[in-house]
Phi, psi and omega in degrees: 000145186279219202035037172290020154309314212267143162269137166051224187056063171315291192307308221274329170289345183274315175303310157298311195301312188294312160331279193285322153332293216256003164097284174015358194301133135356155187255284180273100184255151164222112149317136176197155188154159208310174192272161175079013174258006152099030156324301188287302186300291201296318179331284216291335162320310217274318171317309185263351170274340146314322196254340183333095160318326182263004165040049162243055170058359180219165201259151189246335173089022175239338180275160143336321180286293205315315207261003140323306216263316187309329192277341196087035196205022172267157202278335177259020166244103205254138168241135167239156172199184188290130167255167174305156153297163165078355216231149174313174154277351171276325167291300186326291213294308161325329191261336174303302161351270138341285175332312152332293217269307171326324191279264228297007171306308195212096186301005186248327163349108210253110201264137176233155051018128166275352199231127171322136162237163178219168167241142185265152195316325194273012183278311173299303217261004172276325181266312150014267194292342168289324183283327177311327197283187194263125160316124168307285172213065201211185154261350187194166165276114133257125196248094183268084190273098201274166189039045179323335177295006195252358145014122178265150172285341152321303191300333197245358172257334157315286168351282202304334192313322175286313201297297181332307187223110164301151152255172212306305201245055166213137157235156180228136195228123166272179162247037248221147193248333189237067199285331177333318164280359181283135183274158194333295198337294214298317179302317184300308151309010191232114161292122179260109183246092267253162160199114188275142175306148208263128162346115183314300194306344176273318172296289149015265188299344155277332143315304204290314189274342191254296207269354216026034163304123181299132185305340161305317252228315165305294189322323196291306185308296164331295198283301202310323194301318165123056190060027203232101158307290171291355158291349192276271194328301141350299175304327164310284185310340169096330227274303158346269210305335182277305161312322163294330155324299161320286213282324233246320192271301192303284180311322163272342154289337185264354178263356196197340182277165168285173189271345173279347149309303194294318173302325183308298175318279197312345173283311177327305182277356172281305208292328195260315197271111166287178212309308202311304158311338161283333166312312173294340213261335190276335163284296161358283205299317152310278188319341188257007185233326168291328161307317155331262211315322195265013174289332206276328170312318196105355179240073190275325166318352203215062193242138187285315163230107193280351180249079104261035209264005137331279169301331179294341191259325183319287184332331195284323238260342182274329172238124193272346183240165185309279200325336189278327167281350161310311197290332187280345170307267245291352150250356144313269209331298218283354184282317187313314220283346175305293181287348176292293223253000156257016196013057174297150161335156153273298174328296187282004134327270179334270190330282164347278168310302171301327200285294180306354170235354153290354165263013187255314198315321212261286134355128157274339165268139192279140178253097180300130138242000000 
């Protein structure tokens, strides 16, 4: 099977793979799936196995068009993606760069901002007028518009003009980690392809083989990324291991502090942290209340952070029955999906949760606040 770039995604290669065997491609594709699961990476496989000089349906990564594309620089292959608002063109362009130059490090790299980013309308109507020419020296156009949710709305009724009448010799692959934001339309013109989280044992062996990590320390990386590749990666960089830290000082602050303590924090971690990372900080929160539930279990042995397992047992001793870590999942979930996808404060998120689970830590009955 091609696309040997891509980790796992068994389903999403038989399905691309048989399409282009069979003439058969989507005009529109959307990828969507949690972030670091390899989005980025199928693109840029399925743009050179389209493009392929030796034209046997897979990318051979030796010809010129593959490593055209691989470099970012072939003329019928265009990528967009979010820049901060607001910013010179020179900086955009620095940042297109940056942007570059990480993907072709690693294609799972999970690229950050310092700034809300969006993609702007003349970013679309520029690719517009590109995709209407005639392939440069390619077989098609392909056009990768990643994290597509970040879209203005401007930006996606521009959109829809392509999705409505494709032209022949285009194909177009959105991206998106969050399609919820995307609008109905846009998902409905797009042959839609799910890509699931990548096996730990897979991750595992890939630390070990790229990074030269001793198998505990690949295993640790593993489980905490949550099916993320690119998240594995982050840990490498430390940067993780510090969010994790945050969510860990949070959560326990929120079992035992006063509120103006709690307030005190939570500002601190909004002041370190950008959006996407307080999201993540909410899988953190999860993983650190299913590691509870299985201390509570008898299964201190099987714990996803396992070198916190100090802390994890303090924590078990605060909230004492099963049913009080149910209930505090079921209101992390339900806080995470406020703030993803109705996009509520963050803050009164936060704030919202810790108050509610220092009353479950204190309490037997859960306390809406």
């Amino acid at each position: 099977m091609a696309f040997n770039q891509v980790l796992d995604q068994k389903v999403v290669k038989k399905i691309l793979s048989g399409a282009l065997r069979k003439n058969l491609l989507a005009s529109s594709y959307l990828f969507y799936g949690d972030q670091g699961t390899g989005k980025w990476a199928m693109a840029l496989e399925l743009a050179k196995a389209i493009n392929c000089e030796r034209d046997q349906k897979e990318a051979c990564d030796v010809c010129s068009s593959c490593q055209k594309i691989d470099k970012m620089i072939h003329p019928d292959v265009k990528v967009i993606f979010p820049i901060p608002s607001a910013r010179s063109e020179e900086t955009n362009q620095k940042e297109i760069e940056r942007f570059k130059k990480l993907k072709m490090a690693n294609p799972y790299t999970i690229v950050r901002f310092e700034r809300n980013v969006n993609i702007p309308v003349e970013q679309i109507r520029a690719m517009q007028r590109e995709i209407c020419l005639k392939p440069f020296e390619g077989k098609r156009k392909v056009i990768i518009i990643a994290e597509a949710e970040n879209m203005h709305i401007s930006s996606a009724n521009s959109l829809l003009k392509i999705l409505e009448e494709p032209p022949q010799d285009a194909n177009l692959i959105l991206t998106a980690h969050n399609p919820n934001k995307l609008l109905p339309t846009v998902i409905s013109r797009c042959q839609q392809i799910r890509f699931g989280k990548i096996p730990s044992s897979i991750i595992e062996e890939k630390l070990m083989q790229d990074h030269h990590l001793k198998e505990e320390k690949a295993s640790f990386y593993a489980n905490i990324s949550n099916g993320s590749y690119g998240k594995a990666l982050d840990f490498l960089q430390q940067e993780k291991e510090v969010l994790r830290q945050d969510a860990l000082n949070l959560l326990g602050m929120a079992t035992e502090g006063k509120t103006s303590q709690i307030i005190q924090m939570v500002n601190q971690v909004l002041e370190r942290w950008d959006r996407n990372s307080i999201l993540e900080m909410f899988e953190i929160f999860g993983s650190l209340l299913r590691d509870i539930y299985m201390t509570q279990e008898g299964f201190s042995n099987k714990l996803i952070n396992s070198d916190m397992r100090d802390h994890v047992l303090k924590l078990s001793e605060k909230f004492q029955r099963q049913n009080k870590v149910e209930h505090a999942l079921q209101v992390i979930e339900q806080v995470r999906l406020n703030c993803q996808i109705r996009n509520a404060s963050q803050k009164l998120g936060l704030l919202n949760l810790c108050l509610q689970l220092r009353a479950l830590a204190k309490r037997d009955e859960l306390c809406l606040i």
